[in-house]
PDB file with one MODEL, atoms N, CA, C and O in Angstrom:
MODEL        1
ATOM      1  N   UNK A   1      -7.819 -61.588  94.938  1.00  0.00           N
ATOM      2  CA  UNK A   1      -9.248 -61.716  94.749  1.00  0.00           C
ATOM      3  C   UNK A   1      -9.644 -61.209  93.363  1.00  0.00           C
ATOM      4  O   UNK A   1      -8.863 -60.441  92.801  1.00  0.00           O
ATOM      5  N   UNK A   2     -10.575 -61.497  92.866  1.00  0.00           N
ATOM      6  CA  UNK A   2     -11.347 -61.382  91.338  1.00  0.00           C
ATOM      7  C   UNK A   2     -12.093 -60.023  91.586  1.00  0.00           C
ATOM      8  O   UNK A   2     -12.571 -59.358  90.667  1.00  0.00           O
ATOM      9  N   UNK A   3     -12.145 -59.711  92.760  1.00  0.00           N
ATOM     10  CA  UNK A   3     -13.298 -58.176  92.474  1.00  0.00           C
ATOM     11  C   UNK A   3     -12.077 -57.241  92.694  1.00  0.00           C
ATOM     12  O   UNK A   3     -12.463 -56.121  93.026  1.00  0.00           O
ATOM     13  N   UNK A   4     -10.881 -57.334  92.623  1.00  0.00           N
ATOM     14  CA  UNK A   4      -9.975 -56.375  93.031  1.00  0.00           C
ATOM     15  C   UNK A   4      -9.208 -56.061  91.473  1.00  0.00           C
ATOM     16  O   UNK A   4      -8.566 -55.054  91.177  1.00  0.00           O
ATOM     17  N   UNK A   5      -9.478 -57.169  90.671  1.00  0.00           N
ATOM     18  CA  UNK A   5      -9.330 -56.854  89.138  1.00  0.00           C
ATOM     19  C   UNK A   5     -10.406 -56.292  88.771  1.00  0.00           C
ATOM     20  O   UNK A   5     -10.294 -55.123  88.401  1.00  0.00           O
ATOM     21  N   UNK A   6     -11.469 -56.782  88.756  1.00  0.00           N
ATOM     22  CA  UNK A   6     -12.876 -56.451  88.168  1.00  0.00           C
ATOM     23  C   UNK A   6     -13.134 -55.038  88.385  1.00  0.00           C
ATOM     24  O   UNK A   6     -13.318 -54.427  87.332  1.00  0.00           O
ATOM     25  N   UNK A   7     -13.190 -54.446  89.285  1.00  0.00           N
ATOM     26  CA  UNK A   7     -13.754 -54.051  89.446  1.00  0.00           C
ATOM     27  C   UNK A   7     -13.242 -52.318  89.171  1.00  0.00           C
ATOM     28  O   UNK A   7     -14.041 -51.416  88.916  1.00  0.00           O
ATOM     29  N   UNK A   8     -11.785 -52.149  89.293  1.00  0.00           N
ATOM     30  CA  UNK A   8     -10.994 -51.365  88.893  1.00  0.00           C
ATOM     31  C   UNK A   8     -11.201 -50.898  87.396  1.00  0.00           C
ATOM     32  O   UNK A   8     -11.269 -49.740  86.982  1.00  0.00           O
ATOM     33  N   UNK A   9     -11.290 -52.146  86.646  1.00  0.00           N
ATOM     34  CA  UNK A   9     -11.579 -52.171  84.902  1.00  0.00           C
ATOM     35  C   UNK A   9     -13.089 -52.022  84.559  1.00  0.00           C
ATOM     36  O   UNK A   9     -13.335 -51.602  83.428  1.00  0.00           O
ATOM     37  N   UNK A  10     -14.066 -52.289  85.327  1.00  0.00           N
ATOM     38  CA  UNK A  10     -15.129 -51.594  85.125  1.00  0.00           C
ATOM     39  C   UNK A  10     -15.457 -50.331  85.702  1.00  0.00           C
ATOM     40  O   UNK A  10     -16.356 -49.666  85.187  1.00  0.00           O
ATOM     41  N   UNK A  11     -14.797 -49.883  86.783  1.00  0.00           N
ATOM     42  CA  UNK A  11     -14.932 -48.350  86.817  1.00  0.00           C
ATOM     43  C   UNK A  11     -13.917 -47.689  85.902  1.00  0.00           C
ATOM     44  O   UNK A  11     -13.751 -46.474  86.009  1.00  0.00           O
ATOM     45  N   UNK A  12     -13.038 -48.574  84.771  1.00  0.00           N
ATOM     46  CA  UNK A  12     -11.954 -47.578  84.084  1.00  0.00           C
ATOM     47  C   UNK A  12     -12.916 -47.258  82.290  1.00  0.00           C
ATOM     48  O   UNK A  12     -12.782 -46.487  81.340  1.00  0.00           O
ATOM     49  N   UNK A  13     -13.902 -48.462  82.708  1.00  0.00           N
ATOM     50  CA  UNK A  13     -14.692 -48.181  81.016  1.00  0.00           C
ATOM     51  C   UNK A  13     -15.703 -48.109  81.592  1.00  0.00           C
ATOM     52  O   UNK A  13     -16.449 -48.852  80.954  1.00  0.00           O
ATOM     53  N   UNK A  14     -16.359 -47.617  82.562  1.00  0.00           N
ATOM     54  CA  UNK A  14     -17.468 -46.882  82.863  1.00  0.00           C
ATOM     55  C   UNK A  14     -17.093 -45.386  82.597  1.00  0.00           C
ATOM     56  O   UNK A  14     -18.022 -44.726  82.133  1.00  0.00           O
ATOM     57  N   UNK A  15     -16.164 -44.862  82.757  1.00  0.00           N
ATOM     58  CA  UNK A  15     -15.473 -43.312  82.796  1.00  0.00           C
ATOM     59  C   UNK A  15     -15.825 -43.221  81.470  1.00  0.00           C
ATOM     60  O   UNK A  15     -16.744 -42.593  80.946  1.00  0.00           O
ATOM     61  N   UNK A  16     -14.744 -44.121  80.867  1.00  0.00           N
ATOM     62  CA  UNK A  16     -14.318 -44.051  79.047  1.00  0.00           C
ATOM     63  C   UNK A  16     -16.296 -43.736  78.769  1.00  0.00           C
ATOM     64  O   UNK A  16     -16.944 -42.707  78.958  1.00  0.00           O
ATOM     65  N   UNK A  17     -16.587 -44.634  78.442  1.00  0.00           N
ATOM     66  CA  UNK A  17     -18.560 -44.418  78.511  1.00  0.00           C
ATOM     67  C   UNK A  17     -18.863 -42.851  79.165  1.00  0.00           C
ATOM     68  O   UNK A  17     -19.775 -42.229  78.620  1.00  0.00           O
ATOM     69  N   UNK A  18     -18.371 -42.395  79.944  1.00  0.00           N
ATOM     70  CA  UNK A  18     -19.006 -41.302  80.147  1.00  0.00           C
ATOM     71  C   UNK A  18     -18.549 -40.258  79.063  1.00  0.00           C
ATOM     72  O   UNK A  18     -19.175 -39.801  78.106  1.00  0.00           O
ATOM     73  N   UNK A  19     -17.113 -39.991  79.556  1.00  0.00           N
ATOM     74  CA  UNK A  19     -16.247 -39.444  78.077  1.00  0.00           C
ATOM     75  C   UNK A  19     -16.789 -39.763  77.138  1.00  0.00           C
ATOM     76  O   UNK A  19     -17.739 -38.980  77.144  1.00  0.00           O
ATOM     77  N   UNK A  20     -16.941 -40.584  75.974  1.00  0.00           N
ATOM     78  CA  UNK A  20     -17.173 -40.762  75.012  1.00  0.00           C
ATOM     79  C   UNK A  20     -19.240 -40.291  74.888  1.00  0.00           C
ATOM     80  O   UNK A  20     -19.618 -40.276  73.717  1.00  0.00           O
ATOM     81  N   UNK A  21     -19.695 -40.159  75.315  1.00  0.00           N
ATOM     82  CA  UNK A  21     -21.007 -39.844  75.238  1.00  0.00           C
ATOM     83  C   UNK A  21     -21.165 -38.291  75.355  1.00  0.00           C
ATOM     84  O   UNK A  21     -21.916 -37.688  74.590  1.00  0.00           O
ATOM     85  N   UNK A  22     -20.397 -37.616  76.389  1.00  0.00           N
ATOM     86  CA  UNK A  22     -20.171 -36.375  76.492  1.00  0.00           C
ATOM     87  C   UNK A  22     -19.726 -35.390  75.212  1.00  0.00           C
ATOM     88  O   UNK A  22     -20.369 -34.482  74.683  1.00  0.00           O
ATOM     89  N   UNK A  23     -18.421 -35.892  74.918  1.00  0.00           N
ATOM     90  CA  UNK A  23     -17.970 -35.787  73.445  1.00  0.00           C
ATOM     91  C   UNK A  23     -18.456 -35.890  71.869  1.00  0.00           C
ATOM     92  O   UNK A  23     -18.211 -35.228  70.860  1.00  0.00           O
ATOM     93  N   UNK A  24     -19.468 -37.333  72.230  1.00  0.00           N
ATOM     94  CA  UNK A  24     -20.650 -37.591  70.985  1.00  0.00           C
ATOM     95  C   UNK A  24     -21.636 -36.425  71.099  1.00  0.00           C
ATOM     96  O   UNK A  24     -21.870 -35.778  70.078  1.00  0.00           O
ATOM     97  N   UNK A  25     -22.132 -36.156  72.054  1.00  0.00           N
ATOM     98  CA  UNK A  25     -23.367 -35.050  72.634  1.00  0.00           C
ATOM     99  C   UNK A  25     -22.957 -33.770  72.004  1.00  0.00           C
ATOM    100  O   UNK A  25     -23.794 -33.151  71.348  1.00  0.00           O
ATOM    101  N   UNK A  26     -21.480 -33.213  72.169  1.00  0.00           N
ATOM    102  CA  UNK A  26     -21.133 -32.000  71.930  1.00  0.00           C
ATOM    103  C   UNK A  26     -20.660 -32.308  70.155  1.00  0.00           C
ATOM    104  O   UNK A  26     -21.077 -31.506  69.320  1.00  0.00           O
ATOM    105  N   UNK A  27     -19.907 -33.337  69.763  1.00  0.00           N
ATOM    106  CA  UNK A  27     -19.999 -33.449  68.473  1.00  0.00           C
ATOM    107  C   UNK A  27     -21.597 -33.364  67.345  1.00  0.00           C
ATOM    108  O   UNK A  27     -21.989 -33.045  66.222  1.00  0.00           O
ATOM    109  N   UNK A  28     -21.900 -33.749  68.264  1.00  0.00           N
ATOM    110  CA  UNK A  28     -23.735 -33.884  67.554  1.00  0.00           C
ATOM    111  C   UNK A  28     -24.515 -32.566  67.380  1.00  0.00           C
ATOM    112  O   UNK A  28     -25.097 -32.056  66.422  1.00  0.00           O
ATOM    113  N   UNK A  29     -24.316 -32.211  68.641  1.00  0.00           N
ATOM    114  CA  UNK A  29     -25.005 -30.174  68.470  1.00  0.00           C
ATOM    115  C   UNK A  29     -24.277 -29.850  67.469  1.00  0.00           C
ATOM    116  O   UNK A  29     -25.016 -29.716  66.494  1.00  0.00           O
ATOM    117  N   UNK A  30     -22.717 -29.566  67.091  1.00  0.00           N
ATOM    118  CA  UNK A  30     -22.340 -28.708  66.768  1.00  0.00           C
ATOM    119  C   UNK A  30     -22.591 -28.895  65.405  1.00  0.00           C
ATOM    120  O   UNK A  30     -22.687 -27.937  64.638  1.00  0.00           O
ATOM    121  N   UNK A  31     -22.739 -30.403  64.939  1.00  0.00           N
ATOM    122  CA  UNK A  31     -22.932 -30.597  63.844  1.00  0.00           C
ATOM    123  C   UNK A  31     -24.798 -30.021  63.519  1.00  0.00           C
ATOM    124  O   UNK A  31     -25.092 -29.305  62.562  1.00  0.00           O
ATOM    125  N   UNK A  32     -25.504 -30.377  64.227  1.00  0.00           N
ATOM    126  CA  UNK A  32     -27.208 -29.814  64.083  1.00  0.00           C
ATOM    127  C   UNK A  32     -27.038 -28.027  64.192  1.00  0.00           C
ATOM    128  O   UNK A  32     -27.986 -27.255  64.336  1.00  0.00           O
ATOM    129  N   UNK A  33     -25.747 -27.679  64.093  1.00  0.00           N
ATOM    130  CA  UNK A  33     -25.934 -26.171  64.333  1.00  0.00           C
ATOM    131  C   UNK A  33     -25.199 -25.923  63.453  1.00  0.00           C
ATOM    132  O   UNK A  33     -25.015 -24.715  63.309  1.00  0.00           O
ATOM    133  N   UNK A  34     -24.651 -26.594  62.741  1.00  0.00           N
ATOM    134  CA  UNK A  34     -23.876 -26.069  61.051  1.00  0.00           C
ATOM    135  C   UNK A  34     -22.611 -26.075  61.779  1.00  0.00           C
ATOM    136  O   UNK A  34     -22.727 -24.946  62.254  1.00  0.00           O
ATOM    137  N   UNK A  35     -21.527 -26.476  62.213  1.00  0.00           N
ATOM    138  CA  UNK A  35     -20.340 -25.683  63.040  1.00  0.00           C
ATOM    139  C   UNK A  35     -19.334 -27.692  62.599  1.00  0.00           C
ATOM    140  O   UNK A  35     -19.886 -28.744  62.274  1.00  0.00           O
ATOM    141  N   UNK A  36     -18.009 -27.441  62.780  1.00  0.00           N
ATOM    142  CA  UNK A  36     -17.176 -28.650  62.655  1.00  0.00           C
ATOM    143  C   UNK A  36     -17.583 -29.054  63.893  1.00  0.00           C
ATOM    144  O   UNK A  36     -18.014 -28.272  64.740  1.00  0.00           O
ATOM    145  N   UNK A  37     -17.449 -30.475  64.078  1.00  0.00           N
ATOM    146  CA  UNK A  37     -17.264 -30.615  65.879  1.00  0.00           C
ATOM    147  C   UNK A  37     -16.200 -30.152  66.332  1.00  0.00           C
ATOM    148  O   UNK A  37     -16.240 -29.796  67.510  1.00  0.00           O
ATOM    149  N   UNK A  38     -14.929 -29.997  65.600  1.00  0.00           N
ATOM    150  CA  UNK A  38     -13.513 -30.263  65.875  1.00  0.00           C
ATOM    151  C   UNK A  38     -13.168 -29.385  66.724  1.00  0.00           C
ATOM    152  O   UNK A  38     -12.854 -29.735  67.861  1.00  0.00           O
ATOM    153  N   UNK A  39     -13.157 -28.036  66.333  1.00  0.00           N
ATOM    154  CA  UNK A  39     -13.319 -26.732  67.528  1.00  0.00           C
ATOM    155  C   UNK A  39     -13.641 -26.605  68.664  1.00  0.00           C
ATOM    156  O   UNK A  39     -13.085 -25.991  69.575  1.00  0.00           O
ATOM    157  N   UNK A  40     -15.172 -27.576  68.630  1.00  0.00           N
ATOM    158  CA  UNK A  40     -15.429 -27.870  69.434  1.00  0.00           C
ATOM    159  C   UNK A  40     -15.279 -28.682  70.959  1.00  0.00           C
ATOM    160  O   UNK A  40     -15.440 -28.370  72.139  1.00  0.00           O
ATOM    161  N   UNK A  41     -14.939 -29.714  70.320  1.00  0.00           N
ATOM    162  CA  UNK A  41     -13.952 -31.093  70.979  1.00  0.00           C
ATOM    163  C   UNK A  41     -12.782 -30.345  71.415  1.00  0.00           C
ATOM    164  O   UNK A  41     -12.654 -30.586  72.615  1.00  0.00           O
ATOM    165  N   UNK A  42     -11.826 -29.518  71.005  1.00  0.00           N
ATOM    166  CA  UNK A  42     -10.821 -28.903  71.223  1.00  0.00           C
ATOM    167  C   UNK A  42     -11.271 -27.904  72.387  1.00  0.00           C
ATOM    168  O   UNK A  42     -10.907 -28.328  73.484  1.00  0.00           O
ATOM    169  N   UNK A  43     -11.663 -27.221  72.420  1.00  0.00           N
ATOM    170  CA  UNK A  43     -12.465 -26.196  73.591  1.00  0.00           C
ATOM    171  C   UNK A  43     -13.043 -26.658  74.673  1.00  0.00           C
ATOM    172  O   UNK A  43     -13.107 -26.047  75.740  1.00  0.00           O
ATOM    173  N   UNK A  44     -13.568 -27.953  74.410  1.00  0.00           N
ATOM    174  CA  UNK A  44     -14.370 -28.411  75.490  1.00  0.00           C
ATOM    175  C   UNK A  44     -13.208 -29.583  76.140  1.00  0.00           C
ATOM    176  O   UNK A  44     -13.343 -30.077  77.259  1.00  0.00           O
ATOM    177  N   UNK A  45     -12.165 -29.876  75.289  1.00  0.00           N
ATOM    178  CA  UNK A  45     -10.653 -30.490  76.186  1.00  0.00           C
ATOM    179  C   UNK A  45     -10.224 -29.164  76.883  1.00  0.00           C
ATOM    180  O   UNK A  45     -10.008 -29.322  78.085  1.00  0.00           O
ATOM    181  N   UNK A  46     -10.015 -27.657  76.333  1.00  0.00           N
ATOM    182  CA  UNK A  46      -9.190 -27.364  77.030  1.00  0.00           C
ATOM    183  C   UNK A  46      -9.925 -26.360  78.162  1.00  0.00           C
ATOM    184  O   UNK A  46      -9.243 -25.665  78.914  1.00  0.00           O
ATOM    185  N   UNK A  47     -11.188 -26.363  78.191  1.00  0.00           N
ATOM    186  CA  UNK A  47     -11.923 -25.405  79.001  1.00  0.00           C
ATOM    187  C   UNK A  47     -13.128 -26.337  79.696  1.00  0.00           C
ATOM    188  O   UNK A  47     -13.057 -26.804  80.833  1.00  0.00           O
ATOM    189  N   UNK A  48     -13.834 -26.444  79.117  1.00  0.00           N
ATOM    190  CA  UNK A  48     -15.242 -27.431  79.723  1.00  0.00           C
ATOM    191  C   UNK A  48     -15.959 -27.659  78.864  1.00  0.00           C
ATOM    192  O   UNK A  48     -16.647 -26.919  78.161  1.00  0.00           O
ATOM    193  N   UNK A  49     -15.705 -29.612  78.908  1.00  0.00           N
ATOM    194  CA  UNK A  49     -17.577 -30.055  78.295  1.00  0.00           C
ATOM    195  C   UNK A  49     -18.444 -29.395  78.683  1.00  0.00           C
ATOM    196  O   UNK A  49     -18.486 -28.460  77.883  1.00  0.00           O
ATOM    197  N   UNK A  50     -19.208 -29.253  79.423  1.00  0.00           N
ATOM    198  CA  UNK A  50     -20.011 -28.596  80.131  1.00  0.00           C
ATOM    199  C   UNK A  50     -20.841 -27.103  79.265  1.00  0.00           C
ATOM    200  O   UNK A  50     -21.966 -26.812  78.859  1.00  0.00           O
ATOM    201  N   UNK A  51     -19.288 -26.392  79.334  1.00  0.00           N
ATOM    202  CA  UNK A  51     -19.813 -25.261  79.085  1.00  0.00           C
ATOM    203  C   UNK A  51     -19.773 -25.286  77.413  1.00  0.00           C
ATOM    204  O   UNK A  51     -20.530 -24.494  76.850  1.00  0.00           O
ATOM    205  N   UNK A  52     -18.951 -26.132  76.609  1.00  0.00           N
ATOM    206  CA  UNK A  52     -19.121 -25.894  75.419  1.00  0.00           C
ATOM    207  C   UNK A  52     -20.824 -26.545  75.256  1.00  0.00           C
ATOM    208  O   UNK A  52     -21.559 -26.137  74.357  1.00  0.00           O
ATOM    209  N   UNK A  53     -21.176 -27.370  76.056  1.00  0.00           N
ATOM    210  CA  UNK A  53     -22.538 -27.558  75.377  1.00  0.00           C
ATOM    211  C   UNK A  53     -23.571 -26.823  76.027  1.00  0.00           C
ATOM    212  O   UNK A  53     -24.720 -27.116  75.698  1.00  0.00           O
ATOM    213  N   UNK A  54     -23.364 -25.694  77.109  1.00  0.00           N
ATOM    214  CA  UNK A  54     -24.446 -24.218  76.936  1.00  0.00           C
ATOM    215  C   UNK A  54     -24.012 -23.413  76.329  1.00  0.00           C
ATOM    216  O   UNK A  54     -24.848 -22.705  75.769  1.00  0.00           O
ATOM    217  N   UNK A  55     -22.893 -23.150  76.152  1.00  0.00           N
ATOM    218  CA  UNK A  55     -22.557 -22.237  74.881  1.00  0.00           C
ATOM    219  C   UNK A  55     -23.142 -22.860  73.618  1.00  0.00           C
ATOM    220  O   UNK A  55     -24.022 -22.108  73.199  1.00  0.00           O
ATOM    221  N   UNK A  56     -23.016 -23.821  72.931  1.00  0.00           N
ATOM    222  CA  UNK A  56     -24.241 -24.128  72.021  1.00  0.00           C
ATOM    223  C   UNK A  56     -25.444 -23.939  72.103  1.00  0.00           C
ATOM    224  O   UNK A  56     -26.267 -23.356  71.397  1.00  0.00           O
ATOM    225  N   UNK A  57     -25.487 -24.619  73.259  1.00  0.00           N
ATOM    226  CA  UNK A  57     -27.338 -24.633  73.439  1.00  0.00           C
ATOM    227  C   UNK A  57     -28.233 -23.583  73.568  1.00  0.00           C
ATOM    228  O   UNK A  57     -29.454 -23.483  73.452  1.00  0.00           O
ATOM    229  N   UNK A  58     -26.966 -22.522  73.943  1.00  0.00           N
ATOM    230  CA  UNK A  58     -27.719 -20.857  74.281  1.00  0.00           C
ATOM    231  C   UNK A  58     -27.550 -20.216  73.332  1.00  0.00           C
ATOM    232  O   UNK A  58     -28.626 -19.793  72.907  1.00  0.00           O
ATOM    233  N   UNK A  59     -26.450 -19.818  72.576  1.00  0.00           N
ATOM    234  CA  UNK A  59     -25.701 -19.288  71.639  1.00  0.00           C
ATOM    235  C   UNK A  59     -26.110 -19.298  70.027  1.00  0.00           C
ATOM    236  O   UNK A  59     -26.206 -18.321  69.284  1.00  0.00           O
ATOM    237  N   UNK A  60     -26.342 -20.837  69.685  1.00  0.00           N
ATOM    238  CA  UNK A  60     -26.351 -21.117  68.489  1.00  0.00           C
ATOM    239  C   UNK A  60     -27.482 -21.733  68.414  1.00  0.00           C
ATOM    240  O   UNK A  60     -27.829 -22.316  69.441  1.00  0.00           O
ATOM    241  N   UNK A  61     -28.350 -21.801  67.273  1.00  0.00           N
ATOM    242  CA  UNK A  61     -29.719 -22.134  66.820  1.00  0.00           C
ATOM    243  C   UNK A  61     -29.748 -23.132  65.980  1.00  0.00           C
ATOM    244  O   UNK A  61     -29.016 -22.886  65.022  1.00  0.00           O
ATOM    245  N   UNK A  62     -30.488 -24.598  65.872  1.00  0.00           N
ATOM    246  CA  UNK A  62     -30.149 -25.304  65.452  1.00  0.00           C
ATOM    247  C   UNK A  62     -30.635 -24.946  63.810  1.00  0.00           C
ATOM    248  O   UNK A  62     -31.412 -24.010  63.623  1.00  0.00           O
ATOM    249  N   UNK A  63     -30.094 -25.793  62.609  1.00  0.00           N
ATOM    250  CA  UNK A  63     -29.702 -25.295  61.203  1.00  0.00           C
ATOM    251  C   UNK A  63     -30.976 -25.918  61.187  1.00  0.00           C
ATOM    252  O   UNK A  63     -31.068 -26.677  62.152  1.00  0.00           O
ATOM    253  N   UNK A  64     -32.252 -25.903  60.307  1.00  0.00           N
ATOM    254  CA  UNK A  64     -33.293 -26.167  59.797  1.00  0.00           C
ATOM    255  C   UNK A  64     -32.692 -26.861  58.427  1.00  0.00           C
ATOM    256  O   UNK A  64     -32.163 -26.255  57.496  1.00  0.00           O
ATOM    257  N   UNK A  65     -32.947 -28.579  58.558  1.00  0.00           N
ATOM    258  CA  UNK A  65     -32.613 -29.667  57.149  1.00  0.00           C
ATOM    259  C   UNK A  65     -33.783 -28.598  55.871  1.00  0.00           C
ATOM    260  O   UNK A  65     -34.842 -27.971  55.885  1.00  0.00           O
ATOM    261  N   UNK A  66     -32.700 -28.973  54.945  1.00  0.00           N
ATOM    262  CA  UNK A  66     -33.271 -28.754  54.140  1.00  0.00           C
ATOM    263  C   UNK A  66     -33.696 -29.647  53.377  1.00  0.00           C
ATOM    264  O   UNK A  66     -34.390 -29.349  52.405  1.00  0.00           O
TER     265      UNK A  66
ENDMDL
END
């Protein structure tokens, strides 16, 4: 059947979409807070998205553009 392909590959790049937005989100603070993302991305692979982006959000103050 066609929904037994389908449907497997759209829940496999629905994930990827979540991942990748999660990752953009935490790359994006860290950058509005003066910081590499890279550290970031790295910490939040080996501990939690999650928590790397309240640890930003609580922690660090966003950089005022100059």
């Amino acid at each position: 059947m066609l929904i037994d392909a389908v449907l497997p590959m759209f829940v496999l790049a629905l994930i990827v979409l979540i991942v990748w937005a999660v990752f953009s989100l935490i790359g994006e603070m860290a950058r509005e807070r003066g910081h590499s993302p890279w550290p970031w991305w790295l910490i939040s692979i080996a501990w939690s998205p999650i928590a790397s982006i309240v640890i930003l959000w609580l922690f660090f103050p966003v950089k005022e553009a100059e």
